[in-house]
Structures are given as structure tokens and as C-alpha cells.
PLY file of the C-alpha trace (Angstrom):
ply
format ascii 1.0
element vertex 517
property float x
property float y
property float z
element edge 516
property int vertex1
property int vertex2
end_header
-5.19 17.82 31.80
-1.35 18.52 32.15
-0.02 21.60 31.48
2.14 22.22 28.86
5.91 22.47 29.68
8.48 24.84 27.73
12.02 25.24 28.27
12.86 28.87 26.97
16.61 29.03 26.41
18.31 32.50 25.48
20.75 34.44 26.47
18.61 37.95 26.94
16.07 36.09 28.67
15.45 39.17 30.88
14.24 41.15 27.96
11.95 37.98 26.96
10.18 38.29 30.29
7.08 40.06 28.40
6.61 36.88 26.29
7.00 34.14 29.14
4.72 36.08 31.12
2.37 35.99 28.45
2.58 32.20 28.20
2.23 31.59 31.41
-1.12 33.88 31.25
-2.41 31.05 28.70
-1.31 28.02 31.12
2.00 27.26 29.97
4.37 26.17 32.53
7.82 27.99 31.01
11.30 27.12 32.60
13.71 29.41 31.53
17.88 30.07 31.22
20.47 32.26 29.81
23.19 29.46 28.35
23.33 26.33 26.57
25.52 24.43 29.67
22.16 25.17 32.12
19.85 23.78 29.50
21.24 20.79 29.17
21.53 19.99 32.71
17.59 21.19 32.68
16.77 18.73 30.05
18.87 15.74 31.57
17.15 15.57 35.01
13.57 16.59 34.05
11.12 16.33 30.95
9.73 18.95 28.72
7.20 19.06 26.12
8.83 21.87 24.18
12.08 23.91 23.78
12.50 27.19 22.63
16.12 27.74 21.75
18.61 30.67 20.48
20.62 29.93 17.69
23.35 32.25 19.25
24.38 32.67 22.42
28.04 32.73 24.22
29.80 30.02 24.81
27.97 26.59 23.12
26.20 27.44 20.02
21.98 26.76 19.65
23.42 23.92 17.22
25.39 22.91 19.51
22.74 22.67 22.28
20.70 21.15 20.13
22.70 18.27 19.44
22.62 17.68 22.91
19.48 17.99 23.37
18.39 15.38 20.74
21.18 12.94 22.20
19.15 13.34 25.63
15.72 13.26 24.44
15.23 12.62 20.46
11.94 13.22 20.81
11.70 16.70 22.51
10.38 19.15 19.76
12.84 22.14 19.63
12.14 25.78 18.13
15.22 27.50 17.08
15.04 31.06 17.43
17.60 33.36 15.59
18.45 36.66 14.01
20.82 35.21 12.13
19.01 33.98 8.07
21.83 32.50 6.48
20.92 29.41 4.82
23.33 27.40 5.64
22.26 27.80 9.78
19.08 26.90 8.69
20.28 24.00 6.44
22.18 22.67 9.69
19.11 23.44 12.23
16.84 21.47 10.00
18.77 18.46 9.36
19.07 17.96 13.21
15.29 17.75 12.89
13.84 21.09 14.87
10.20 21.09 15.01
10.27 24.95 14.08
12.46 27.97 12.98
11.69 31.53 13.88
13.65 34.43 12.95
14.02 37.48 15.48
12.18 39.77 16.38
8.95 37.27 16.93
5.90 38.41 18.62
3.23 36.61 21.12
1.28 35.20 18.80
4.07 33.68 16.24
5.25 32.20 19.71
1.76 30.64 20.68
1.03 29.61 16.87
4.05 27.58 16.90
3.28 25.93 20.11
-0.33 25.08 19.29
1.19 23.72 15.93
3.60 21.43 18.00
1.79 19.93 20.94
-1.76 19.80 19.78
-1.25 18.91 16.05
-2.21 15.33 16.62
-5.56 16.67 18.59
-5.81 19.44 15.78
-6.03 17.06 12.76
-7.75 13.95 14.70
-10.62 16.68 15.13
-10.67 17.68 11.79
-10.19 14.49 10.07
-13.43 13.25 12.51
-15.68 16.25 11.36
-14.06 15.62 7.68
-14.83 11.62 7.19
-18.04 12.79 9.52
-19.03 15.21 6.54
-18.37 12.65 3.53
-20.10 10.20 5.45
-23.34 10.51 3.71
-21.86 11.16 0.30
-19.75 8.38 0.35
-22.45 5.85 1.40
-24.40 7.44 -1.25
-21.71 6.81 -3.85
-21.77 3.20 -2.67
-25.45 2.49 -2.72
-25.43 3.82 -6.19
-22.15 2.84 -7.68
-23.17 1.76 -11.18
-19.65 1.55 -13.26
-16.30 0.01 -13.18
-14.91 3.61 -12.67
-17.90 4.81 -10.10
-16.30 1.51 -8.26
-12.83 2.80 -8.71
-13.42 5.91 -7.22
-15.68 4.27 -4.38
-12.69 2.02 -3.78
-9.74 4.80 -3.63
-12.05 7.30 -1.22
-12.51 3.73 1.06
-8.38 3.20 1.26
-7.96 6.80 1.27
-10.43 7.04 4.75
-8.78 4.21 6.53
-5.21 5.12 5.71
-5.74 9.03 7.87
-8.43 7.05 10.50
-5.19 4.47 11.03
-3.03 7.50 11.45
-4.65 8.52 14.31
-5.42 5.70 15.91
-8.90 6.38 16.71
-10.93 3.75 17.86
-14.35 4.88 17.13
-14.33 6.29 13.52
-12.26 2.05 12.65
-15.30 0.46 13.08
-17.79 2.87 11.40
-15.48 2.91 7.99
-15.52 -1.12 8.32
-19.01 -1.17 8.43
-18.44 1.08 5.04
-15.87 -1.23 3.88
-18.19 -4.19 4.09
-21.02 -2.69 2.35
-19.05 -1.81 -0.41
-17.97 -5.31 -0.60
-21.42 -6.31 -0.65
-22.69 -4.18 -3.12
-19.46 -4.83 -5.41
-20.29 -8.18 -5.69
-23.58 -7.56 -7.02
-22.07 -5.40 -9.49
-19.95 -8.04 -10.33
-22.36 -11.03 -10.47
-24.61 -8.72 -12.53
-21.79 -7.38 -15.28
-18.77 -9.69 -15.23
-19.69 -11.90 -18.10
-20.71 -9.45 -20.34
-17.57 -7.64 -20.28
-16.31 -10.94 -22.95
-18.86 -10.42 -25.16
-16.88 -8.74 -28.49
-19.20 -5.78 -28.79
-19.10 -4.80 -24.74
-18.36 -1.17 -24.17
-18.67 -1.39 -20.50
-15.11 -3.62 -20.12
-12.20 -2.34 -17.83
-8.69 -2.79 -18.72
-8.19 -5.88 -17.24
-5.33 -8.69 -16.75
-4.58 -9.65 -20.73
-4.44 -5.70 -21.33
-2.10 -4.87 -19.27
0.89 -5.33 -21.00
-0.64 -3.98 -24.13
-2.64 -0.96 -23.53
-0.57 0.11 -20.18
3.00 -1.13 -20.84
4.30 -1.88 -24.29
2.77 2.27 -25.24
5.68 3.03 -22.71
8.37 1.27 -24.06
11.10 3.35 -26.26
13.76 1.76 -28.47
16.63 3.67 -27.11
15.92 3.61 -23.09
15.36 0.62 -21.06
11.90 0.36 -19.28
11.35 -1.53 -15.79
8.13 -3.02 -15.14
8.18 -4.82 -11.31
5.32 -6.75 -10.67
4.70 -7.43 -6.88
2.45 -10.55 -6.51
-0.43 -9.70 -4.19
-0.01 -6.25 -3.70
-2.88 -4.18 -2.57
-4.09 -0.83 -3.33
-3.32 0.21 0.28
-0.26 -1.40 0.88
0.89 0.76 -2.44
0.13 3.42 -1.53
1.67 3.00 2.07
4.96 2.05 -0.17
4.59 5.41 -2.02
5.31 6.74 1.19
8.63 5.85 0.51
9.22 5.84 -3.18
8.36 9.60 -3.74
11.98 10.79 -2.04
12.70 9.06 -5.37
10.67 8.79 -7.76
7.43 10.82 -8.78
4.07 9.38 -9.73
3.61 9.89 -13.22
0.16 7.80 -13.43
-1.51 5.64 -11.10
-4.03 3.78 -12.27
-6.38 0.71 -10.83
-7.09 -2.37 -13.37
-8.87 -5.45 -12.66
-7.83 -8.50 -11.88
-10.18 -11.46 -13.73
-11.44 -14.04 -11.98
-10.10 -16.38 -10.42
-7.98 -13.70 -8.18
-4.90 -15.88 -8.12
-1.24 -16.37 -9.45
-2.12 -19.23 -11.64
-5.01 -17.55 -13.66
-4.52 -13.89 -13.62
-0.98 -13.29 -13.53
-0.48 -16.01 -16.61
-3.12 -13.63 -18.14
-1.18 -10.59 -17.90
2.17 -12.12 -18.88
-0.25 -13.85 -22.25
-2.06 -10.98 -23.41
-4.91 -13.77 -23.23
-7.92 -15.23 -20.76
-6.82 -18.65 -19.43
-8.77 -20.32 -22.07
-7.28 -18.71 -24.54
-3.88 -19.87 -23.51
-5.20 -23.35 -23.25
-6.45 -23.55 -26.90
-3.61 -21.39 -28.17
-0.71 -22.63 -26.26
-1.63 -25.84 -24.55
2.29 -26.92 -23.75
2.15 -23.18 -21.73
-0.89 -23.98 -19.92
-1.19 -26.99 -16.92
-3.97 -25.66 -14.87
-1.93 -26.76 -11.81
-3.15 -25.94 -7.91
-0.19 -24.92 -7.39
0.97 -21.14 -8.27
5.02 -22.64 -8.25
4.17 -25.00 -10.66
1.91 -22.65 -13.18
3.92 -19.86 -13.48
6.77 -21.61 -15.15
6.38 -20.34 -18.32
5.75 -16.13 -17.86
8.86 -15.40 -19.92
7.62 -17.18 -23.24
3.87 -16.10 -22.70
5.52 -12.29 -23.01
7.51 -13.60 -25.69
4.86 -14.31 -27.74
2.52 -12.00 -26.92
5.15 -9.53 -27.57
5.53 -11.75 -31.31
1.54 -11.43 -32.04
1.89 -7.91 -31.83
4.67 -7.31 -33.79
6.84 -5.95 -31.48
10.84 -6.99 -31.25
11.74 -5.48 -28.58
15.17 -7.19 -26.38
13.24 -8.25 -23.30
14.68 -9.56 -19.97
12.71 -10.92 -17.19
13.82 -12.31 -13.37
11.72 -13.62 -10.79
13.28 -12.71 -7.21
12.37 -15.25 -5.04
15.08 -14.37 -1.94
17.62 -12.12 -0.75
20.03 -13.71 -3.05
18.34 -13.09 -6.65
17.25 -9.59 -5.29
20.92 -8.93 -4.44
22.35 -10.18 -7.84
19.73 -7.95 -9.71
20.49 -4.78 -8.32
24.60 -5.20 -8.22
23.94 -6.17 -11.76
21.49 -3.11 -12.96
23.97 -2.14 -15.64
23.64 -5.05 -17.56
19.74 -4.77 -17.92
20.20 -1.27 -19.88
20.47 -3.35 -23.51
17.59 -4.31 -23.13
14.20 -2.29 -24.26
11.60 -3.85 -21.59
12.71 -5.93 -18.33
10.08 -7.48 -15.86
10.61 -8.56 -13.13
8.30 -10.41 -10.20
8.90 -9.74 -6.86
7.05 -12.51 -4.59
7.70 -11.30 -1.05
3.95 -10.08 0.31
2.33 -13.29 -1.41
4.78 -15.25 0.36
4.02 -12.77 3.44
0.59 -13.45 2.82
0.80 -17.70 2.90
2.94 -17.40 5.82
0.45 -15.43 7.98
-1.89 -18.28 7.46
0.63 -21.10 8.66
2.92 -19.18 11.13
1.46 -18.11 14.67
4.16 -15.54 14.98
3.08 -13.66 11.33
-0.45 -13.97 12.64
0.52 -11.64 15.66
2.87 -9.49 13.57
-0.08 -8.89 11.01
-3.13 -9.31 12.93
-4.72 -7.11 11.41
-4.63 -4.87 7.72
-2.98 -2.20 9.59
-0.26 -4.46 10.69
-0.36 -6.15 7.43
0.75 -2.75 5.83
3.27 -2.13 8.19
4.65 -5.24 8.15
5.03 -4.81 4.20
6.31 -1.23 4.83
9.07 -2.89 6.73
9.87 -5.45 4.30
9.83 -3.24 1.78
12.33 0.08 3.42
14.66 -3.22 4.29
14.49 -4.80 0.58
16.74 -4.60 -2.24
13.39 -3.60 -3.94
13.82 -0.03 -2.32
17.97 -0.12 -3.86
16.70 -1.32 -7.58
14.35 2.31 -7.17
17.07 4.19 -5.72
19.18 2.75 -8.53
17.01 3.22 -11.32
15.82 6.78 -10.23
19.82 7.78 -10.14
19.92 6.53 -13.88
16.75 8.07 -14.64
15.10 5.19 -15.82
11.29 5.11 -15.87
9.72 2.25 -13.64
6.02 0.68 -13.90
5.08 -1.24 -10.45
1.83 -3.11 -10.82
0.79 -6.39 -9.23
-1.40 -10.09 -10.58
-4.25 -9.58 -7.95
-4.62 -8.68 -4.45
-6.00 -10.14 -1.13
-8.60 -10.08 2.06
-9.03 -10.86 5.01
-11.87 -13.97 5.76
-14.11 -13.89 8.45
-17.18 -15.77 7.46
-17.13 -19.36 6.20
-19.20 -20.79 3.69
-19.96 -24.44 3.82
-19.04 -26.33 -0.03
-18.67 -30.31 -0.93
-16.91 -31.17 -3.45
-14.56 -34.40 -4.48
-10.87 -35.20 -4.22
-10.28 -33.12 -8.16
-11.67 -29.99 -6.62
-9.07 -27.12 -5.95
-7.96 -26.65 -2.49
-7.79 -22.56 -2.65
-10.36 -20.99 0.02
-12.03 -18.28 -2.13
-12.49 -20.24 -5.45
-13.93 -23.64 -5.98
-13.48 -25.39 -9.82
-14.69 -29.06 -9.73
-17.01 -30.99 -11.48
-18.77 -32.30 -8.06
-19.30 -29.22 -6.23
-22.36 -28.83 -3.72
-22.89 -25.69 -2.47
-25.67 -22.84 -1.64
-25.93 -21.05 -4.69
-27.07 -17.68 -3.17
-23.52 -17.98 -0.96
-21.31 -17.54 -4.00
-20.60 -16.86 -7.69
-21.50 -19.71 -9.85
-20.19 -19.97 -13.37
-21.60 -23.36 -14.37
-20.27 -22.64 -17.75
-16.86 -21.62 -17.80
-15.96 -20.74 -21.44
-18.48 -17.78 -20.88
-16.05 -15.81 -18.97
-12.93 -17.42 -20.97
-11.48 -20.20 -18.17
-10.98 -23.75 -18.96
-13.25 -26.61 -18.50
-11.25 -29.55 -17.07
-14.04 -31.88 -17.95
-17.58 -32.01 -19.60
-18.53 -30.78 -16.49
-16.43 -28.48 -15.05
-18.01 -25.46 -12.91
-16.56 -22.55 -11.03
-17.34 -20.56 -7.75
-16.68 -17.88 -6.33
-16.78 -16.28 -2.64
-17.55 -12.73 -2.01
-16.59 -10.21 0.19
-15.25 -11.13 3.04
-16.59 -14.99 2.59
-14.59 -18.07 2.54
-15.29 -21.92 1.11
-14.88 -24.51 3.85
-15.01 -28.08 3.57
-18.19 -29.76 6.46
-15.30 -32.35 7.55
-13.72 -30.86 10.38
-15.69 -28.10 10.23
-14.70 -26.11 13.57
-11.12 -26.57 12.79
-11.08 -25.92 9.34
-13.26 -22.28 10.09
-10.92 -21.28 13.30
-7.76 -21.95 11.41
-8.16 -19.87 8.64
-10.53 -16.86 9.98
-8.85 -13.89 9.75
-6.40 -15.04 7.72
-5.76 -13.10 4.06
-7.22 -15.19 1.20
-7.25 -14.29 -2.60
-8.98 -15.72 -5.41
-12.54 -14.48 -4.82
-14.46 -11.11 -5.59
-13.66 -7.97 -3.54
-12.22 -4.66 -4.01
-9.13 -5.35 -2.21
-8.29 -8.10 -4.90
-9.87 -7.53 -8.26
-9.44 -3.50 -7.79
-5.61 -3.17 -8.35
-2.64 -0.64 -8.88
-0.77 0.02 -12.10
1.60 2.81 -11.32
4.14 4.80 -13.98
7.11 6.22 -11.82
9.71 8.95 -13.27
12.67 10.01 -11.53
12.78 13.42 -9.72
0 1
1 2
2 3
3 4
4 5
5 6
6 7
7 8
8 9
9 10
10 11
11 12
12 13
13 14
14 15
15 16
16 17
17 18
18 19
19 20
20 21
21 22
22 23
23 24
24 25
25 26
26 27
27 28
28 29
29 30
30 31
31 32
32 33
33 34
34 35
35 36
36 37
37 38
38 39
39 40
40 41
41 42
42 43
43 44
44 45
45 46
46 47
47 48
48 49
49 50
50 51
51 52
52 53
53 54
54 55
55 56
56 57
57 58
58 59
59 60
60 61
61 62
62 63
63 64
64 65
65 66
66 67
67 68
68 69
69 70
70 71
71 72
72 73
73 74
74 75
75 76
76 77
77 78
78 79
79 80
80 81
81 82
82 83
83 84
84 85
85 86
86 87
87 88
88 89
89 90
90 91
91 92
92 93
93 94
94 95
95 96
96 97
97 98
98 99
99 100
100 101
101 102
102 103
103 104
104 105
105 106
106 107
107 108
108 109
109 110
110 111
111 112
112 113
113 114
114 115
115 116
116 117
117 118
118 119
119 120
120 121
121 122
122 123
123 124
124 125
125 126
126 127
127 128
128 129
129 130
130 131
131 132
132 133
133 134
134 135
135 136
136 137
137 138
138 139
139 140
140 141
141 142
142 143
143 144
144 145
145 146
146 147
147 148
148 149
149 150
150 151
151 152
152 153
153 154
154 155
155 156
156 157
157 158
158 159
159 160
160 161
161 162
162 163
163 164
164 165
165 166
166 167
167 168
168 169
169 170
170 171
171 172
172 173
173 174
174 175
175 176
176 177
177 178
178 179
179 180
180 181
181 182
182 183
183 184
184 185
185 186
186 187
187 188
188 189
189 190
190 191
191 192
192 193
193 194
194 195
195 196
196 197
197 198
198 199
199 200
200 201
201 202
202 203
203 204
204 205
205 206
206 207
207 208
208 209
209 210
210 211
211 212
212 213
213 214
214 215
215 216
216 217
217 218
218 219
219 220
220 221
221 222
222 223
223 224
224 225
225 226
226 227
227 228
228 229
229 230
230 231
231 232
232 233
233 234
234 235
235 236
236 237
237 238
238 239
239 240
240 241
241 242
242 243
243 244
244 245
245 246
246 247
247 248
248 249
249 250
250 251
251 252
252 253
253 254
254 255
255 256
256 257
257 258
258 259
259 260
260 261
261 262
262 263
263 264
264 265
265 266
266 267
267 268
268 269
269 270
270 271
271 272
272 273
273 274
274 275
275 276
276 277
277 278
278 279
279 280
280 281
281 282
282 283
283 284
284 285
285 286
286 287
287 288
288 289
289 290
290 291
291 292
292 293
293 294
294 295
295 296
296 297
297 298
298 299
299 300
300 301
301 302
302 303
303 304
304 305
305 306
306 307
307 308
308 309
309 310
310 311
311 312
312 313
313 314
314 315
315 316
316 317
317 318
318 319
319 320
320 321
321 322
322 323
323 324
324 325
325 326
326 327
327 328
328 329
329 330
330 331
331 332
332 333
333 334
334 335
335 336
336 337
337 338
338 339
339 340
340 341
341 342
342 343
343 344
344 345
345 346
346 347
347 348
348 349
349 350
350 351
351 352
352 353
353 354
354 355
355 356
356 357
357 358
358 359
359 360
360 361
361 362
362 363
363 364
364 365
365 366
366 367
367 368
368 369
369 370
370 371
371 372
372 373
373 374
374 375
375 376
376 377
377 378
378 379
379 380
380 381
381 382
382 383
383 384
384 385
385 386
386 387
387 388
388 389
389 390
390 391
391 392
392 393
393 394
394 395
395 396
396 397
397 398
398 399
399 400
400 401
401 402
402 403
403 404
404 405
405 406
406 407
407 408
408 409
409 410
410 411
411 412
412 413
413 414
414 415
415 416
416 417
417 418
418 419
419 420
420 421
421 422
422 423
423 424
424 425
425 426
426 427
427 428
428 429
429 430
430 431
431 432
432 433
433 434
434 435
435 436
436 437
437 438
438 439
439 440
440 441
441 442
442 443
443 444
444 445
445 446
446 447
447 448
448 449
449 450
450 451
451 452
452 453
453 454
454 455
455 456
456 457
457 458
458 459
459 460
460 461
461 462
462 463
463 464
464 465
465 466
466 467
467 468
468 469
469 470
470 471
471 472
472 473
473 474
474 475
475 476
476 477
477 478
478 479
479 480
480 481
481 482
482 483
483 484
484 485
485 486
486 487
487 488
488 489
489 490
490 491
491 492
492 493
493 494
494 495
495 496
496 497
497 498
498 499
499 500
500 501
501 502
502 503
503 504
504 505
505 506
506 507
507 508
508 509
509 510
510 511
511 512
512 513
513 514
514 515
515 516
């Protein structure tokens, strides 16, 4: 293994000599000079792993070596050493992004701590995240095997995103397939709790029921609203637990997390069902019988979502509420632009909501574009890709924005998504819905034990089309695939992200309450 190199800049270097000696005792290779004009030439015609450097010395300044330094090599860690404390030196020395700051007179071991802290911090917390996730193995398999309530599955699922968010961090290639394996269990045995409960959580008298789409305006949102102050509720269409919390990343230089919640999505896990049930207060059914001119059942999400703005209204009506509402759906650049340049004029109103549609367009376009497919290959690089989207969005300026007004925001999402791998043969006639993870049709062939059959619909509140209408379902990380041009069909959309069925990654899904810092 490489030794260590340290570039030791100060201008009583002589009277250091104790301390590089000592360093070089533990296998350091130290370099060392006496003025800011030698350790820049140093650092311009060879590498280093680390820089010690005096704040003052004659002639250029440690800040002014520094900046130097960084123009150089930015990514050089540099420990500024100084007698001087004033806070505004420290202020500066901080801002140029030093990896350290020691105030004279240091000893050995303050010296060696920082350098351990520095160079082997990734090595240091890959070994201790290892042993950690290691240690909660057991326990969290445990929890799995015997998850028995919506909340057991809620913790289950937040311990799973929380695992693969610090394995990702470190890139480690063994412990990613051992948390899959965990990942896909979980799946499994969600589903069964699923198939075994989810009907029973419409019967009047259940006890068992999560807060789920139609309650999420009610119990979670309209509570928040106040008559003199202007709430924001943004609703990102297919936004996972993960990819929040990746997002939060971001947010918190902003905004604080006041309460973050998961709800669940209803079956099916898709625009046209569950986010027409949030914006309702009622199960698609409902909204048939109730407001049949609101209601089209179309395939297509564009088409069924035309109407959010009056299902609010009215839900808004049936509880007796009269609050000024405003709502926008930001499509492109151009609508996300316009919202944000014209924040002020939201402030009249009590509640605004507005839909932000980028990852579920993110998410289609990974299926039908061979360059998304590379940039998101995988649910790391689906994050990251959202990540990116989302620190170059006018999103991020509405928070900024809103947090400078100190306005209280509520992000949430309609459902979330997965990524396929196994397909599941299914025959069904030219009515049946095209989606990969749901099936309603009145022909459908399939192998029951495969999927989720709801024969009768009205049992878990969704429309019948026709006498006799049925529903299924795929699970985990399933998909339904037509028997005509089979091998196609299958290599096409493996791997792709699907929503729609039952999984954590889509029913199990963030509600957040944000309040400026």
C-alpha cells in the first residue's frame, strides 16, 4: 500500500522537526518548507495526499496559499494551522473549504488524529458501516419475517432505504447484493401482507387502515392550513421514498423537516387512480358514482387527471371548508419558471397545490430512450439522476423562495415506482389496460398464484367497467407480459421502472411538512 504523502508548510519548520520526525516514525512520507512561494511550486509539479499549512507566515498569507493551492489541486485536503483565533480567519479558511483547523500549540497526536480523520475516513466508516448493517442483519431479517402491521412495514421499509442509501455511499460491492436479497424478501413478504389485509382495510368498522390516498388531504393537509398564511403543498408524481430523501439532502440548507411521514398509495399504483383519489377525498368508485362527469377511467394518466382542481374543490365543499385555493400543474421549464417569478401572487390564497411531473416523465422516458436507460441503469443512478434534475429545477428556487418568506411547504407524491425483472405471462382482449403492473379487463387469463386478483372490484372501492370487470395485480418485482412477442416484449421492458402494482417502493410513500430555518 502507498504511503501517505504530507506537505508540511510553516515558516519555523526547524522547530517542527520533533513532529515530522514523528510522522515519519508512523510511515508518513512528509515534504516540508518554510514559505508559501516554495509550496506552491511543491504542489504544482508533484501530488500530495495532505497539506499542513500556517495561517501566518511572511510574505503570502496561509489564505493566500491556500487559494493557490485549491486553484492547483481542488481536491488536496488542507489543514490550516494557526495561533491566530479570530473568527473571521476562520470564517475565511473555512469557506475556501480546508479539510481541518488547528490552533497552535498542537501536539503529536492532534496531528495524527487529524490525518487518520482525512485520508482513511472513507476506509474508517466503510468498516464500520460493514460491521454495523453486519450487526442488524439478523434483526432486520427478523423484523421482515415477522412484520405483521402497516407501521411494522413502515419501519421495515425506512431501515431497507436507510441501508442502501450508506451501502451506495461507499460503493461497496459485496454488502449491494446481500441488502437486495433483503430488499426482495421484503417485497415478497409485503405482498402477502397485502393480499392477506388490503380489502379489509374498506370495511367501515376496520381499525387496522393506514392513512391512505383519499386521506391525505384531509387528515395530513387541510389540519395545516391557517386563514391568514398561505400553505404550499407540491406533489411530485412518482416520487420515491429514497429519491426523497436523497432530495432532503438538499432541501435542509433551507428548510427543516417538521414531519415526515409514509402513507399508502391504493391500488392501482398509478396517476389515474390514486392521485384522482388524493385530489377527491374519495376511492375511484366513489368518484364514479358521486361525480361521474369527473371520472373517465381513461389509460391514459394525460387524459384522467384533467379534472384535480374541481375534485379539491369539492372535496374541500363536503367538508365545509372555504378556503381561496390555487393549483398549477408544471409540466416544463416554462410553467416552472412563471410560478416561481410569480410567488407573490400565490400569498392570497390559503392552500396552493401544485404537481410537479418531472421523475414520472423521467420514469416513462427511461423505458423508451436508450440514452436514459444508461443514465439510470440502475436505482442508484435513478436517484442521482433525480438529484440532478432536481439541484437544476426551478423546484429547488420555489423552496429557496418560500423558505425566504417563511412559508410552510408539504411535499408528498400519488405513488411511487420499481424496477421489473421478472415477467409474468397474462391474456387478455383488445379493452384490457396496457400498463405492465396492473391488468383490469373483463377477459383476462392468467396464473392466479402469479398475481393479485380482485375478481370483484367494488370490494376494494374501483370501478367495474362491465358486469364483468376484474383486476390484477403484480408483485414485487413482477411484471404482466402479453405471450405475443414474448422475447421482445420481456427484453424491452426488464429493468425498466414500472408502477401500478404492489411493492414498498410504490404503495409505501412520503408525506413531508417542511418549515423554514
Amino acid at each position: 500500500m502507498k504511503n501517505i504523502t504530507i506537505l508540511w508548510v510553516d515558516d519555523e519548520i526547524d522547530l517542527l522537526k520533533p513532529y515530522v520526525i514523528f510522522l515519519k516514525d508512523k510511515g508518513y512520507e512528509v515534504t516540508s518548507c518554510t514559505n508559501g512561494a516554495d509550496a506552491i511550486d511543491l504542489v504544482s509539479s508533484r501530488s500530495f495526499d495532505l497539506v499542513f499549512l500556517d495561517e501566518h507566515m511572511p510574505g503570502l498569507s496561509g489564505l493566500q496559499v491556500l487559494d493557490k493551492i485549491k486553484q492547483l489541486q481542488p481536491d488536496i485536503p488542507v489543514v490550516m494551522i494557526t495561533k491566530n483565533e479570530e473568527e473571521n480567519i476562520m470564517e475565511k479558511a473555512i469557506g475556501a473549504k480546508i479539510a481541518d483547523y488547528l490552533i497552535k500549540p498542537v501536539n503529536p497526536n492532534q496531528i495524527l488524529l487529524s490525518i487518520k480523520k482525512i485520508t482513511e475516513q472513507r476506509k474508517l466508516v466503510t468498516e464500520k458501516t460493514t460491521s454495523s448493517y453486519q450487526a442488524d442483519f439478523n434483526q432486520l431479517s427478523s423484523q421482515i419475517q415477522n412484520a405483521a402491521s402497516y407501521t411494522d412495514w413502515v419501519e421495515v421499509y425506512k431501515k431497507l432505504v436507510y441501508w442502501e442509501l450508506e451501502i451506495e455511499s461507499l460503493h461497496n460491492d459485496e454488502l449491494g447484493p446481500v441488502l437486495k436479497y433483503q430488499k426482495d424478501e421484503a417485497n415478497t413478504n409485503f405482498t402477502k401482507f397485502i393480499k392477506k389485509n388490503y380489502a379489509s382495510w374498506f370495511d367501515k368498522d376496520s381499525s387496522q387502515k393506514p392513512i391512505m390516498s383519499p386521506n391525505i388531504f384531509k387528515e395530513k393537509c387541510f389540519p395545516l392550513i391557517k386563514e391568514d398564511d398561505t400553505l404550499f403543498m407540491v406533489i411530485v408524481d412518482n416520487l420515491r421514498y429514497d429519491q426523497w430523501r436523497v432530495l432532503s439532502t438538499v432541501i435542509k440548507d433551507f428548510m427543516k423537516v417538521e414531519q415526515e411521514d409514509l402513507y399508502c398509495s391504493i391500488l392501482p399504483t398509478v396517476t389515474q387512480y390514486a392521485r384522482n383519489s388524493m385530489f377527491s377525498g374519495l376511492m375511484p368508485l366513489d368518484i364514479q358514482k358521486v361525480y361521474p362527469n369527473l371520472w373517465s377511467g381513461a389509460e391514459e394518466e394525460a387524459m384522467d387527471n384533467l379534472h384535480e382542481d374541481e375534485l379539491l374543490q369539492k372535496q374541500l365543499q363536503r367538508n365545509g371548508l372555504n378556503y381561496k385555493m390555487a393549483y398549477e400543474k408544471i409540466l416544463n421549464q416554462k410553467t416552472g419558471k412563471r410560478v416561481v417569478e410569480n410567488i407573490k401572487n400565490y400569498y392570497t390564497n390559503q392552500l396552493v397545490v401544485l404537481v410537479y411531473n418531472f421523475v414520472d416523465m423521467l420514469s416513462h422516458a427511461r423505458t423508451e430512450s436508450d440514452m436514459i436507460k444508461e443514465l439510470a441503469g440502475d436505482e442508484a443512478a435513478y436517484r442521482t439522476l433525480t438529484l440532478s434534475w432536481f439541484q437544476h429545477s426551478y423546484l429547488l428556487d420555489l423552496i429557496k423562495a418560500l423558505a425566504a418568506e417563511k412559508k410552510r411547504v408539504i411535499i408528498t407524491t400519488d405513488h411511487g415506482s420499481i424496477r421489473v425483472a421478472n415477467a409474468i405471462k397474462v391474456v387478455g382482449d383488445r379493452t384490457t389496460t396496457a400498463n405492465l403492473r396492473y391488468k383490469q379487463g373483463k377477459s383476462l387469463n392468467y396464473n392466479a398464484k402469479e398475481v393479485f386478483e380482485i375478481r370483484d372490484p367494488t370490494s376494494i372501492r374501483l370501478p367495474k367497467f362491465n358486469v364483468s370487470t376484474s383486476y390484477i395485480f403484480a408483485a414485487a418485482a413482477d411484471f404482466l407480459a402479453y405471450p405475443n412477442n414474448y422475447n421482445h416484449y420481456v427484453s424491452y421492458y426488464k429493468n425498466t421502472f414500472q408502477h401500478g402494482g404492489i411493492s414498498l417502493e410504490e404503495m409505501l410513500i412520503p408525506f413531508v411538512v417542511l418549515e423554514p430555518l
